[in-house]
C-alpha positions as CSV (number, residue, x, y, z in Angstrom):
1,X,0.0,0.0,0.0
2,X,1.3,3.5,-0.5
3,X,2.7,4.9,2.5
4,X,1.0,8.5,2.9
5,X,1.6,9.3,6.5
6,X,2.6,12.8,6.4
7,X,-0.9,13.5,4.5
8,X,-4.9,13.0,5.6
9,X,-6.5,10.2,3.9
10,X,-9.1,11.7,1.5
11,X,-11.6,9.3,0.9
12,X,-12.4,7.3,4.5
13,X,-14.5,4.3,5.2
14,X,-13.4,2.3,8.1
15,X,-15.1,-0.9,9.2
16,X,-14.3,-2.1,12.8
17,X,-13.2,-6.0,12.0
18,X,-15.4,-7.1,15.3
19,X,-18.4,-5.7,13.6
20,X,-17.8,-8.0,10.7
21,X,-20.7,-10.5,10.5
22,X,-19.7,-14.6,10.1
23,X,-21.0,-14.1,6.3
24,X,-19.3,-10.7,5.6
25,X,-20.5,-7.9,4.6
26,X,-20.5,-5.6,1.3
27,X,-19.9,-1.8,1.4
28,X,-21.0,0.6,-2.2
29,X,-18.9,3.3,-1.6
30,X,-19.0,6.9,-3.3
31,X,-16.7,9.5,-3.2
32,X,-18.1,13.3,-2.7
33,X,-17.2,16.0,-4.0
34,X,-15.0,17.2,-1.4
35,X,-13.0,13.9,-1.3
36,X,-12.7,13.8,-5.1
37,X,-10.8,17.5,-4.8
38,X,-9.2,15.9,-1.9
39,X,-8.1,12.4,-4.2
40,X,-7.3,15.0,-6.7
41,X,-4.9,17.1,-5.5
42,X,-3.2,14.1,-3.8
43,X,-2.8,12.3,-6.7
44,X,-1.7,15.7,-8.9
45,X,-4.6,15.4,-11.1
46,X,-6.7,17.7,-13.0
47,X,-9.8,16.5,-11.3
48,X,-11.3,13.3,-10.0
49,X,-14.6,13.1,-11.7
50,X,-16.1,10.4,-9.8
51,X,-14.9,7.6,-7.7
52,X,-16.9,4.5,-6.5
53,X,-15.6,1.2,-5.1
54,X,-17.7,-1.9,-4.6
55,X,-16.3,-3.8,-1.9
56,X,-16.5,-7.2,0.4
57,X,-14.8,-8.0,3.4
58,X,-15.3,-12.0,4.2
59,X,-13.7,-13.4,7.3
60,X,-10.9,-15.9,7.5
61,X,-9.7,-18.2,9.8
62,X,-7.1,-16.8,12.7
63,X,-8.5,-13.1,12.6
64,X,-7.6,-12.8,8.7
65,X,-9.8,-10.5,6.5
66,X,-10.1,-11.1,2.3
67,X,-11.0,-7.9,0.7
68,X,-12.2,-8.4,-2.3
69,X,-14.1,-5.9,-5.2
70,X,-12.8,-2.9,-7.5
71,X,-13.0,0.7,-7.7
72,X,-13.8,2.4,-10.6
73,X,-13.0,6.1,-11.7
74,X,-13.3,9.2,-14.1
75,X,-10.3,11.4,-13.7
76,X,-9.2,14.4,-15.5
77,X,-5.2,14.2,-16.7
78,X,-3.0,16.4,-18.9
79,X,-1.9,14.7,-22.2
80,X,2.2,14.5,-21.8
81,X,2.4,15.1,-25.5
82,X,-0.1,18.0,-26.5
83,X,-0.8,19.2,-23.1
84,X,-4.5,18.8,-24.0
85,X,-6.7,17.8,-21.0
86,X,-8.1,14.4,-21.5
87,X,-10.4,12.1,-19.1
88,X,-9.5,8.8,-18.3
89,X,-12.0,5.7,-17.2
90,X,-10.2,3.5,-14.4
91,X,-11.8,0.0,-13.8
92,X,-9.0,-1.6,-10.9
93,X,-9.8,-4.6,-9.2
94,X,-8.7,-4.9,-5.4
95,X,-8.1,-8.2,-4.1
96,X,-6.3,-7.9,-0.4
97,X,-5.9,-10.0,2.6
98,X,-5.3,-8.1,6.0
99,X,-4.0,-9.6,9.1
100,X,-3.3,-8.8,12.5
101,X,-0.3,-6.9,12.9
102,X,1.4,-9.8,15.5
103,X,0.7,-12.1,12.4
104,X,2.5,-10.0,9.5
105,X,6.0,-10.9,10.1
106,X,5.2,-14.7,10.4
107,X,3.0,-14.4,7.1
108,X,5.6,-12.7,5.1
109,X,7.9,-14.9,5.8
110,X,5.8,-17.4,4.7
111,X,4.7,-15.7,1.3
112,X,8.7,-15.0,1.0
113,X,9.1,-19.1,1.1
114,X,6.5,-19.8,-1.4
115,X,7.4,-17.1,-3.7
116,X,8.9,-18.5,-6.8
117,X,10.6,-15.1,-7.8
118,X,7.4,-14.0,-9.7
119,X,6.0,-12.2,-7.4
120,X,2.0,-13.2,-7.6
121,X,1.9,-13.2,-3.7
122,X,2.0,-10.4,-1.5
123,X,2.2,-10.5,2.5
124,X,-0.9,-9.5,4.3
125,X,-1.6,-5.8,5.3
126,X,-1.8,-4.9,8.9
127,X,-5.0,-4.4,10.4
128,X,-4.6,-1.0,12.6
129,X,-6.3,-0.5,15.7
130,X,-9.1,-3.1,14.8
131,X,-9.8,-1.5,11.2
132,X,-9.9,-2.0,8.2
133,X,-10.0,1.3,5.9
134,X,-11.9,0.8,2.7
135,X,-11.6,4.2,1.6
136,X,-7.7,3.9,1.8
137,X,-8.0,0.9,0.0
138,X,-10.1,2.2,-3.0
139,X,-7.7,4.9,-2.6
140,X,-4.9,3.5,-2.7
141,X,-6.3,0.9,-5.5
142,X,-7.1,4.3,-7.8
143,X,-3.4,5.6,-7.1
144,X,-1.9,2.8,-8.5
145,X,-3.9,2.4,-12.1
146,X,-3.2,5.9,-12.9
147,X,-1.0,6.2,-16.2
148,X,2.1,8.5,-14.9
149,X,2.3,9.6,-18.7
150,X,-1.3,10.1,-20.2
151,X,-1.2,10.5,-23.8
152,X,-4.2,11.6,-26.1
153,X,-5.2,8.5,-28.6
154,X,-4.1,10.4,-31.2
155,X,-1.0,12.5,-30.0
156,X,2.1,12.1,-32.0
157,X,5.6,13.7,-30.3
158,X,7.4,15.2,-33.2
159,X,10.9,15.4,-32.5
């Protein structure tokens, strides 16, 4: 996850892991207006058009939680090539397990011993203080799909 510390998280959903029922539970979430500015800023975007994650959080053995859904998003970019503004559609799954933080070193090290150098498994994320942040999540999920260089379908750099 992307380490923001030194910044507010913009777009905040917490679920309390206790509350959690046996058959999990689903959360539609939508991101206002102020948390799109918020996201948008962040992020160094134009604007964040609209933001919406669909999520599920199912129970697993030994306090483990699967998060599982996407986020999907309209956000206003800057083509690198003509400068022209341009709106991009992001559609990113999220597929997460979360742990309790006693369990994460003991995890990782297990996800380091089954790794076969490709990578497909990543260690569980820390549940903090009995939550689980689904905001941050989608947040974070959105953060990561962005294309660094946007470029217009039709741009052409001329040298």
């Amino acid at each position: 996850m992307t380490n923001r510390q030194d910044r507010p998280d913009p777009w905040r959903s917490p679920v309390a892991v206790v509350q959690v029922p046996e058959r999990g539970l689903h959360r539609e979430l939508e991101a206002d207006e102020a948390q799109r500015k918020a996201m948008a800023d962040l992020a160094g975007l134009r604007q964040v058009f609209s933001a919406h994650a669909s999520l599920d959080v199912i129970p697993k053995s030994g306090g483990r939680f699967h998060v599982a859904g996407n986020v999907r998003a309209r956000i206003g970019q800057t083509c690198v090539v003509t400068l022209d503004p341009i709106e991009t559609d992001i559609d990113e799954p999220i597929d997460l397990m979360f742990a309790p933080p006693e369990q994460i070193p003991a995890l990782s090290d297990l996800v380091d011993d089954a790794g076969d150098g490709a990578g497909e498994i990543d260690p569980p994320e820390p549940i903090e203080g009995g939550i689980i942040d689904l905001g941050r999540i989608a947040t974070d999920a959105l953060f990561l799909a962005i294309d660094p260089y946007p470029r217009k379908a039709d741009a052409v750099f001329d040298h």
